[in-house]
N, CA, C and O atoms as a GROMACS GRO file, in nm:
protein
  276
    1UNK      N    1  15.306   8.887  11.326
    1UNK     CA    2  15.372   8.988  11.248
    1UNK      C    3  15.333   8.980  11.100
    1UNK      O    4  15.342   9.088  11.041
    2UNK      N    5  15.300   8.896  11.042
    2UNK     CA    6  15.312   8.815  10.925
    2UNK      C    7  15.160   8.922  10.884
    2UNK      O    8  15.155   9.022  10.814
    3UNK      N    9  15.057   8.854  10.957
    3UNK     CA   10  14.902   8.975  10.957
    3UNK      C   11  14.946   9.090  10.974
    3UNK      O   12  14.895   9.161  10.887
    4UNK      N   13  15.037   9.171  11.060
    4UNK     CA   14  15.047   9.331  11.056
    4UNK      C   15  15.113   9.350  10.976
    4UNK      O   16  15.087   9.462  10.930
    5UNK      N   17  15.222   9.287  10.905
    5UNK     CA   18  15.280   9.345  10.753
    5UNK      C   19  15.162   9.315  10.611
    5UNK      O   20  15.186   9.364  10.501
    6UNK      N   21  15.048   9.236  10.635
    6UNK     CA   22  14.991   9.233  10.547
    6UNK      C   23  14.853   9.330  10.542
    6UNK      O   24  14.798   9.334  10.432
    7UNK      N   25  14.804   9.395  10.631
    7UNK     CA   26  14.727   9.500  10.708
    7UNK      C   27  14.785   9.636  10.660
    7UNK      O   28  14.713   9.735  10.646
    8UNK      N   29  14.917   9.636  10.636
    8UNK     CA   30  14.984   9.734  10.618
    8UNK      C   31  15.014   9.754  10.496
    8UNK      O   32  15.042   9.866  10.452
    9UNK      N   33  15.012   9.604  10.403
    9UNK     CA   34  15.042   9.639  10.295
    9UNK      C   35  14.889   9.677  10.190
    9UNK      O   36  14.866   9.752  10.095
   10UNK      N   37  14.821   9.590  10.258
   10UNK     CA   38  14.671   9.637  10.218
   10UNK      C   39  14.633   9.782  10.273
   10UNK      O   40  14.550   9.842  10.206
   11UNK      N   41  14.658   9.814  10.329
   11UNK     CA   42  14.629   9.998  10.400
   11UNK      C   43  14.502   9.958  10.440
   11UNK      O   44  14.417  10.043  10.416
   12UNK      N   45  14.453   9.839  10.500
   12UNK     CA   46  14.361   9.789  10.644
   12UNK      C   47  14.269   9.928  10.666
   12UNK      O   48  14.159   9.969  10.631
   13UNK      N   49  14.377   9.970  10.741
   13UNK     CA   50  14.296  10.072  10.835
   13UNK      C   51  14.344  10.214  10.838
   13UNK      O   52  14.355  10.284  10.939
   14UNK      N   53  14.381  10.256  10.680
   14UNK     CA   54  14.404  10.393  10.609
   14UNK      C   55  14.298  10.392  10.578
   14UNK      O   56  14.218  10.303  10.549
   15UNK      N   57  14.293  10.540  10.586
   15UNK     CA   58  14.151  10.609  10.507
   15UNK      C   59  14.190  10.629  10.402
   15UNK      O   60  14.311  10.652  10.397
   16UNK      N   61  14.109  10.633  10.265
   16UNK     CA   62  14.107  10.596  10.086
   16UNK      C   63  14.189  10.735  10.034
   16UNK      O   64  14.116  10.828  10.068
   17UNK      N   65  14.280  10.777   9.983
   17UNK     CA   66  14.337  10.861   9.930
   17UNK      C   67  14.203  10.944   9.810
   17UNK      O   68  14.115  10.871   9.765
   18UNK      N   69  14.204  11.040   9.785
   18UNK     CA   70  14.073  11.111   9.709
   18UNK      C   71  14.147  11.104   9.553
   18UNK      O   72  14.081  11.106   9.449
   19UNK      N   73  14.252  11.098   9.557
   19UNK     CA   74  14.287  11.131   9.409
   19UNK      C   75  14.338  10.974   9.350
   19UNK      O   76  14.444  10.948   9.295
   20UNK      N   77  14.270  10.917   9.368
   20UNK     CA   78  14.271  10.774   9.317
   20UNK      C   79  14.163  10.734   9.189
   20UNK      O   80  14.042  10.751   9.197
   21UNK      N   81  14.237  10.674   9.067
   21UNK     CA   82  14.126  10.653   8.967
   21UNK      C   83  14.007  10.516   9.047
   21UNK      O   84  14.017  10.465   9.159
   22UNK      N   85  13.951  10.503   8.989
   22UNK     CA   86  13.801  10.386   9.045
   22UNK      C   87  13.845  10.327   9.021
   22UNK      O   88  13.788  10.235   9.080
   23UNK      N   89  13.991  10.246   8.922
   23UNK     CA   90  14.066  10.135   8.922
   23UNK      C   91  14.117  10.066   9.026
   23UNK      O   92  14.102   9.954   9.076
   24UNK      N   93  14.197  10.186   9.051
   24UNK     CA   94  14.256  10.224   9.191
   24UNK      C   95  14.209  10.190   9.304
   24UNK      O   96  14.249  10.104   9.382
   25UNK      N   97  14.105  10.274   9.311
   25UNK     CA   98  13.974  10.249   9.464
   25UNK      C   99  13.959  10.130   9.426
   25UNK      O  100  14.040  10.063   9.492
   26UNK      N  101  13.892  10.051   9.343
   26UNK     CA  102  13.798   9.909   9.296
   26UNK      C  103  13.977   9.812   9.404
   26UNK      O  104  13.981   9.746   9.508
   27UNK      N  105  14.079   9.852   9.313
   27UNK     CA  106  14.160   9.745   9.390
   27UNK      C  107  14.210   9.752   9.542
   27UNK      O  108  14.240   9.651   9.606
   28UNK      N  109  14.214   9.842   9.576
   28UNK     CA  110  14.242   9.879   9.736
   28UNK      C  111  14.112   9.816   9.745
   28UNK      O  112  14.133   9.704   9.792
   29UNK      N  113  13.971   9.835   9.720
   29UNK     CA  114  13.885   9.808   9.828
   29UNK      C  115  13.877   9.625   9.807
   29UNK      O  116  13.820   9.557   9.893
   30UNK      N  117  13.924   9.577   9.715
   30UNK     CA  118  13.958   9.427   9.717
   30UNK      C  119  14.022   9.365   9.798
   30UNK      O  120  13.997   9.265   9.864
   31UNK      N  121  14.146   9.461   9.787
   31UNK     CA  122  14.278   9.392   9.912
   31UNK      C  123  14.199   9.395  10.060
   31UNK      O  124  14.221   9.311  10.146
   32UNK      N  125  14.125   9.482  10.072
   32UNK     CA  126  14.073   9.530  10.254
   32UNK      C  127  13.976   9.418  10.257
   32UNK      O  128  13.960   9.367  10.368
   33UNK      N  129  13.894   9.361  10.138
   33UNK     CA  130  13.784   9.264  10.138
   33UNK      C  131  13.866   9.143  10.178
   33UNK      O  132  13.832   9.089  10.283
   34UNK      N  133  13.976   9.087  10.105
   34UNK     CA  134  14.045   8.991  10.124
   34UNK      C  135  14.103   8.984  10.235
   34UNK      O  136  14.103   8.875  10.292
   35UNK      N  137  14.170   9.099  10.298
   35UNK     CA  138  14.284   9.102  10.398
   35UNK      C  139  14.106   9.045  10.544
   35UNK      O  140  14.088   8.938  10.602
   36UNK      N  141  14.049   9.132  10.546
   36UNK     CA  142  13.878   9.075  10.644
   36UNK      C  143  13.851   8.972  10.618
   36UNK      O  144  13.821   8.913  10.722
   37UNK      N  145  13.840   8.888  10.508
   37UNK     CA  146  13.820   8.770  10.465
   37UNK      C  147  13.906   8.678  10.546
   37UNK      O  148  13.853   8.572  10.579
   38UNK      N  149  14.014   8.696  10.579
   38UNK     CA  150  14.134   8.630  10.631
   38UNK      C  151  14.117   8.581  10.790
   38UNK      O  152  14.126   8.479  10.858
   39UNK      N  153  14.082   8.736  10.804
   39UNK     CA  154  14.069   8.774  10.998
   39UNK      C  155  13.945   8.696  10.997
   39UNK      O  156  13.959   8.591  11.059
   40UNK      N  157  13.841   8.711  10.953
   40UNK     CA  158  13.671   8.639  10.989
   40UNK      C  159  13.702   8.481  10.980
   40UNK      O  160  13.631   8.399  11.039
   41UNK      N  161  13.820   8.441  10.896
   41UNK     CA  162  13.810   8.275  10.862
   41UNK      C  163  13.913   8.232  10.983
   41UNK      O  164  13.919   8.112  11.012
   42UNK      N  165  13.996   8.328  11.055
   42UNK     CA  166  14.099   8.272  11.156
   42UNK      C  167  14.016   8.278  11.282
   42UNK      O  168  14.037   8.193  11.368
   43UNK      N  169  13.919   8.377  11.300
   43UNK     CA  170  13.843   8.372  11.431
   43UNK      C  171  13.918   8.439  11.522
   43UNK      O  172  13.931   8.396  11.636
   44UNK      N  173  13.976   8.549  11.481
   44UNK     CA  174  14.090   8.582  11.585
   44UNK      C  175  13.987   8.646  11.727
   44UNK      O  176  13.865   8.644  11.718
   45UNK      N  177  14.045   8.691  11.830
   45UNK     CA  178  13.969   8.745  11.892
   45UNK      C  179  13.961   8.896  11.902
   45UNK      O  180  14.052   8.967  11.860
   46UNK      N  181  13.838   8.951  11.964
   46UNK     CA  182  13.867   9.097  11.915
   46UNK      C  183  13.988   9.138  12.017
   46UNK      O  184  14.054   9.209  11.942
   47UNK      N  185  14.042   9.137  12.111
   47UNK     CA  186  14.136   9.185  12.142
   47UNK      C  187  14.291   9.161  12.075
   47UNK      O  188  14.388   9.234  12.094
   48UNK      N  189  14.286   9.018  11.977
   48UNK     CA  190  14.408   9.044  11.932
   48UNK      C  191  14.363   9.098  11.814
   48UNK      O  192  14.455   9.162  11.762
   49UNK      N  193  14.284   9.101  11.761
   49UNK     CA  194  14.252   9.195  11.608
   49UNK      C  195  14.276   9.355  11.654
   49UNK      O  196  14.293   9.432  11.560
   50UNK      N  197  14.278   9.404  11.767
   50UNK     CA  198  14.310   9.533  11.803
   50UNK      C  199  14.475   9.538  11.830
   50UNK      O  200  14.520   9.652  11.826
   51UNK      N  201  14.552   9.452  11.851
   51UNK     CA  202  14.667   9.445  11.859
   51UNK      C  203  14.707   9.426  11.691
   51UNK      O  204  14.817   9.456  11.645
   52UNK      N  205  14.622   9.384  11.631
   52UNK     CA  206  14.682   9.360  11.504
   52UNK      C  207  14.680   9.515  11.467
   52UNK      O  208  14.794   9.561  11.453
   53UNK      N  209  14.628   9.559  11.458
   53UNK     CA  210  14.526   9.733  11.417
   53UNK      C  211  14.628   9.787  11.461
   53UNK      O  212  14.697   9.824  11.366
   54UNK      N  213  14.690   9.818  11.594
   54UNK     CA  214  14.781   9.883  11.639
   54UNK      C  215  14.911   9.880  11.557
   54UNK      O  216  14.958   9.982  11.507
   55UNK      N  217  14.980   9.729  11.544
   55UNK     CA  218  15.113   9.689  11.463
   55UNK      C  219  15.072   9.752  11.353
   55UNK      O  220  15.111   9.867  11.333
   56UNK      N  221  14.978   9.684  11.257
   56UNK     CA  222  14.954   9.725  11.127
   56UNK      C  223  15.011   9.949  11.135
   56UNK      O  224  15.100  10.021  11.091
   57UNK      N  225  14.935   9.957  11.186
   57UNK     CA  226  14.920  10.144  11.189
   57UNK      C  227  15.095  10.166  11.247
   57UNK      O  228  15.149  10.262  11.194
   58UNK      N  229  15.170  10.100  11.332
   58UNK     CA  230  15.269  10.144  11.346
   58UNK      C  231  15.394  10.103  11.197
   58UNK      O  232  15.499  10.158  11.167
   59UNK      N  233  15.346  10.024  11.156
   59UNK     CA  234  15.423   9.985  11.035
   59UNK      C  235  15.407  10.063  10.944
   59UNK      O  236  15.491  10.056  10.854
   60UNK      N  237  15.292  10.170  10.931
   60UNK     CA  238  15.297  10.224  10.808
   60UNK      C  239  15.319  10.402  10.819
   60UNK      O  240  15.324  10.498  10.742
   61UNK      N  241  15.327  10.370  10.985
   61UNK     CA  242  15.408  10.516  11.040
   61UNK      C  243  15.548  10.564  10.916
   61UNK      O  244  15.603  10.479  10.846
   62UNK      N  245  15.579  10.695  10.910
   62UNK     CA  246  15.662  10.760  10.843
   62UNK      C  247  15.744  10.716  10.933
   62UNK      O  248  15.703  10.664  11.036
   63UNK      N  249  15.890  10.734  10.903
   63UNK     CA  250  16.006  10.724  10.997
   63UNK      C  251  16.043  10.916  10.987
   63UNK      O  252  16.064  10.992  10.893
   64UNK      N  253  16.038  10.928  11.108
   64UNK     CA  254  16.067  11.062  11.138
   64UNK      C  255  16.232  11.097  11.189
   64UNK      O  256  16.306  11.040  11.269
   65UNK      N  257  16.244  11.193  11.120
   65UNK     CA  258  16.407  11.232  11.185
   65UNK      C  259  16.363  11.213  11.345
   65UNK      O  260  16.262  11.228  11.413
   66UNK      N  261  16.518  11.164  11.364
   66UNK     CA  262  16.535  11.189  11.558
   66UNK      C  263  16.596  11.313  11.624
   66UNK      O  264  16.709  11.361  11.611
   67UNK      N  265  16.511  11.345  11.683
   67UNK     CA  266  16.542  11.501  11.769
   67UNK      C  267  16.661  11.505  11.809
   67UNK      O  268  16.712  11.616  11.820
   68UNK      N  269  16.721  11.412  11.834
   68UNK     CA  270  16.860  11.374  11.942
   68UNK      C  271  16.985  11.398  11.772
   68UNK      O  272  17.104  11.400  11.806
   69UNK      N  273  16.971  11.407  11.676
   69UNK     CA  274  17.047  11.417  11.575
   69UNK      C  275  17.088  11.550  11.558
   69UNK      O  276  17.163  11.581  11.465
   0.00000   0.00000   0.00000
């Protein structure tokens, strides 16, 4: 969990927002270097790095009203 809240807080596996200064971009693309840096030094395997991918992306899901409300 600890890797999919940090995947999430790095925006991992978001695509780059366009209206970002090059400050901006320069530091997002740091955090994604670091957050890979992490995964390549743990050796995870690719099937749990796809489980990570999954958590990460559900954590940074919107919370949507419930239909049932």
């Amino acid at each position: 969990m600890v890797l999919a809240d940090l995947a999430a807080h790095c925006r991992m596996y978001q695509a780059p927002q366009e209206d970002l200064t090059d400050v901006q971009r320069n530091f997002r693309d740091g955090q994604k270097a670091t957050f890979a840096r992490i995964i390549q030094t743990l050796a995870i395997p690719p099937e749990e790095v796809a489980a990570l991918q999954q958590a990460a992306r559900l954590e940074t899901l919107p919370d949507l009203p419930n239909e049932e409300d």
